[in-house]
N, C-alpha and C positions, 0 to 999 in steps of 0.2 A: 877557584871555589866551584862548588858542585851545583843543582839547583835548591837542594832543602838548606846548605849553608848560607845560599845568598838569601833566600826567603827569610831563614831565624833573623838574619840582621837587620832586613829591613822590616818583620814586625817590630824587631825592638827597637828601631827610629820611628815609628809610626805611631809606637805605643808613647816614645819621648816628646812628639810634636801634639798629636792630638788628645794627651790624655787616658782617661779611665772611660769616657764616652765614646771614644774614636769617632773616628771621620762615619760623618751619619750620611753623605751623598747629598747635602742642599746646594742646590745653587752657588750660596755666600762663601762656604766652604773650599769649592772650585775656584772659586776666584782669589779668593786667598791664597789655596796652595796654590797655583798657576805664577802669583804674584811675587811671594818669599819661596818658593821651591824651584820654578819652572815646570813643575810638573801638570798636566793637563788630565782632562775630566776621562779623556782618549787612553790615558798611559792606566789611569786607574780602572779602567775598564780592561785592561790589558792587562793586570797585575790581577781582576778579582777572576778573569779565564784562567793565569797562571794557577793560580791556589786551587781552583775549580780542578782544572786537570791534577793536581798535585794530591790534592786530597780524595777526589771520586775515578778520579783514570777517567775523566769523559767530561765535556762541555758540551751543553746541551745547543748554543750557537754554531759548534761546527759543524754539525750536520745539517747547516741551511747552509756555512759560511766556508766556502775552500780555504781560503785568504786564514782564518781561523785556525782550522782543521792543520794547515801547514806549519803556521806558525808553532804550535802547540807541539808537535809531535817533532819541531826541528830542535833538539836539545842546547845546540850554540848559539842560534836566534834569540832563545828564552833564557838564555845565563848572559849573552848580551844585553837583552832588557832587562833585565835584573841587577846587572853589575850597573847601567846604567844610572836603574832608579834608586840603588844604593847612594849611587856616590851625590845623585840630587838631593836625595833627603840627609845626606849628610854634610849639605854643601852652607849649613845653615841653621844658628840653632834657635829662631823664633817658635815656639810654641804658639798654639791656637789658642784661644782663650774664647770659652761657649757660651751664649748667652746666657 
């Protein structure tokens, strides 16, 4: 799979776990997903550079961050974290449930 194929399916397990609100970035939120996904507060900051590049061609953290910069522009790196974070968010079918 490409990079915009793995992205469609992982918004559509993201849209499955967290609803019509999605994931807002709180704390409580993080620990949750971490807990029933494996996924870390790290990965999701990794996923919103993905889309960031995906959607504007530019993340505004590369140009301070090489580490960033490389990642983003290495196409099998980025469908590697992707493939990854598909298969965690599918690894699992707990929904979020929002205050």
């Amino acid at each position: 799979m490409d990079r915009d194929e793995l992205i469609d399916q992982i918004v559509e397990e993201m849209d499955r776990v967290w609803g019509e609100k999605g994931l807002q970035g709180e704390a409580e939120e993080y620990d949750w997903l971490l807990l029933h996904y494996n996924i870390s507060e790290y990965d999701d900051v990794k996923w919103q550079d993905v889309i960031n590049y995906q959607v504007d061609g530019y993340v505004e953290e590369a140009d301070e961050d090489e580490e960033i910069r490389k990642f983003i522009e290495d196409d099998e790196a980025v469908c590697n974290f992707l493939t990854e974070l598909l298969r965690k968010y599918r690894s699992n079918a707990t929904t979020y449930s929002h205050p």
